[in-house]
N, C-alpha and C positions, 0 to 999 in steps of 0.2 A: 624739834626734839622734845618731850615730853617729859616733865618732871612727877617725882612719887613720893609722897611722904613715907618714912621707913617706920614699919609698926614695933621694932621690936628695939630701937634708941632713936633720940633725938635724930635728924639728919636728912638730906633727901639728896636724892640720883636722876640721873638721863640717858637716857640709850635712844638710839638713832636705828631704823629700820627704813628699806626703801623706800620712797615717796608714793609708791603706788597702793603700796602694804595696807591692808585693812586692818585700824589699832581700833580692839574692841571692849579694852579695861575688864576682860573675864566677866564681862555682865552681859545678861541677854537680850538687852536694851540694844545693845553697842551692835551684839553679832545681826541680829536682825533686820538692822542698820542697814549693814554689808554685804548682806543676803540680797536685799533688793536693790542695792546699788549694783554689784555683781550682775545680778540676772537681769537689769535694764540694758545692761552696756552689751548682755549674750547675741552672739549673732546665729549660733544653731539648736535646733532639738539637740543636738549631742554637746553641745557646750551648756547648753542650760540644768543638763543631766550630768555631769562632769562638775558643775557648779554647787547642784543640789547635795550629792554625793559627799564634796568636800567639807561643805558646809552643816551635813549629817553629821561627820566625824567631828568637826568642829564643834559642834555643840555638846558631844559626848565627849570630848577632850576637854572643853573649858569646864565641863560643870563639874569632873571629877578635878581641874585645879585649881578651881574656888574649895573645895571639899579641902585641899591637902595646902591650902593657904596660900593661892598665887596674890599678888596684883596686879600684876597687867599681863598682855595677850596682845599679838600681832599675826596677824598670816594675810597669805596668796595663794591664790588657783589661778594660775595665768597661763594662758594659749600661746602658744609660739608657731614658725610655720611647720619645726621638724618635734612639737609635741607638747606636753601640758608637764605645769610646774605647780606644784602642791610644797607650801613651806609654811609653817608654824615655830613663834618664838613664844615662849612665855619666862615671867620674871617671877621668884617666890623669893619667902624670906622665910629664911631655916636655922634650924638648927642641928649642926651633923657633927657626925665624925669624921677622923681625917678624911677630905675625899679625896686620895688616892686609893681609900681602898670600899670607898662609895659602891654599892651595887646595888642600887636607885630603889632600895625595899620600901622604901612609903611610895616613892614618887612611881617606878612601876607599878605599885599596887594600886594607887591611887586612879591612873589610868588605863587600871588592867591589862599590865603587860608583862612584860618580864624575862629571865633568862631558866625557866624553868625546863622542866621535860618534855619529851616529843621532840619537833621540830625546833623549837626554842633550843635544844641543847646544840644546834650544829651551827648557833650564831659563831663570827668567828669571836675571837680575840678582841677584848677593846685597849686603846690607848691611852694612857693618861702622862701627862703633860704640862709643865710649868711655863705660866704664858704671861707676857707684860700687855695692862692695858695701857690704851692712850694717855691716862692721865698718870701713870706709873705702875698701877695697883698689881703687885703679883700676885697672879690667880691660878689655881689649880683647873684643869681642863679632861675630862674624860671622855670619849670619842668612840662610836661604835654602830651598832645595830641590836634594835630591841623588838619585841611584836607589838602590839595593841588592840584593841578589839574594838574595830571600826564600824559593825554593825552586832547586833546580836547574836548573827551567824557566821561573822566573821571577822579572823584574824587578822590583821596587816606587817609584814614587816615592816622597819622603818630605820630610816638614822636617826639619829641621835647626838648632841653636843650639849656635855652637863661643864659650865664651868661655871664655879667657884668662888665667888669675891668676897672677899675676908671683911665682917663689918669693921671700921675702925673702933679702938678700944674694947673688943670681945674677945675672949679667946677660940668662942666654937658657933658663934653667929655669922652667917653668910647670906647674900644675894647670890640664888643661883640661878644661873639666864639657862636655859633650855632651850634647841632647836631640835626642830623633829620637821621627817618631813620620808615620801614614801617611793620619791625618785633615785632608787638603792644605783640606780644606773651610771645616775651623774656623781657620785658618793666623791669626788675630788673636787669641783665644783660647790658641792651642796655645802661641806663640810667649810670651806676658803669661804662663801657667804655666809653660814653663820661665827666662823671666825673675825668675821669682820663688822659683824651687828654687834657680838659679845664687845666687842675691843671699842666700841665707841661709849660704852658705861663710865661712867663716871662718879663721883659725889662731888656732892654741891654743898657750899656751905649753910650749917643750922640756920 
């Protein structure tokens, strides 16, 4: 489990992500890493092309959340026998307003997506939600489907889970854990694992 010093008060956290997960600290150093550890372990033309892909987005997704002030990054591109899994978390440190009534205007814009016009407008509904982490911390939870621009030509829908974590002693300072990820299929599944990444956050004493 991985600790972070918090840039905006004294303090540091850990968050737990699966042991396969490629953790790549939003640096290109880290993703490149991962790229080739990835594409060593590939066993087809179509897996290595599936790999390349995600790894595309990945890089156009970290670089636009070092821009909007992430510190860490985890994800997967993992093959199964009934289909391939694409998951991304990343960790910022913000300053918002209430998020319940959050509608991700830096952090969509940041990663060029959002709930705008066209197609975007027929995203459905999202949910938000008062959740306890492990360590007690009640956190605010917003839950949904957003787009992204996964290559220069194109779109991706995607899920989505923005929750919340209230810095101690701030009034409007938060760690917000984000999962994104483009398998809209499993969206009950996707949603309970990154439920469950978010929920092992913690802080740690100064």
């Amino acid at each position: 489990m991985p600790s972070f010093d918090l840039p905006t008060r004294p303090g540091r956290f850990a968050v737990a992500v699966p042991e396969h997960w490629a953790t790549f600290d939003v640096a290109r150093e880290q993703l490149v890493t991962a790229w080739r550890s990835a594409m060593a372990g590939a066993d087809s033309a179509q897996e290595r092309l599936q790999i390349d892909e995600f790894f595309a987005h990945a890089k156009r997704v970290t670089s636009a959340a070092r821009k909007a002030g992430a510190l860490w990054g985890a994800g997967t591109a993992t093959v199964y026998d009934d289909g391939f899994f694409v998951g991304q978390v990343m960790l910022f440190a913000v300053t918002a307003p209430d998020p319940a009534t959050f509608t991700t205007p830096a952090m969509s814009a940041a990663l060029g997506g959002g709930r705008g016009a066209g197609n975007a407008a027929d995203l459905p509904p999202r949910t938000v939600t008062a959740v306890r982490l492990a360590d007690g911390t009640v956190a605010t939870r917003v839950c949904g489907q957003e787009e992204v621009q996964a290559t220069d030509a194109q779109r991706v829908r995607v899920l989505v889970s923005h929750t919340f974590v209230p810095v101690p002693g701030t009034g409007d300072e938060f760690i917000l854990i984000t999962g994104l990820s483009p398998n809209l299929a499993l969206e009950e599944e996707v949603l309970d694992l990154f439920d469950a990444i978010a929920g092992t956050f913690r802080f740690l004493p100064a």
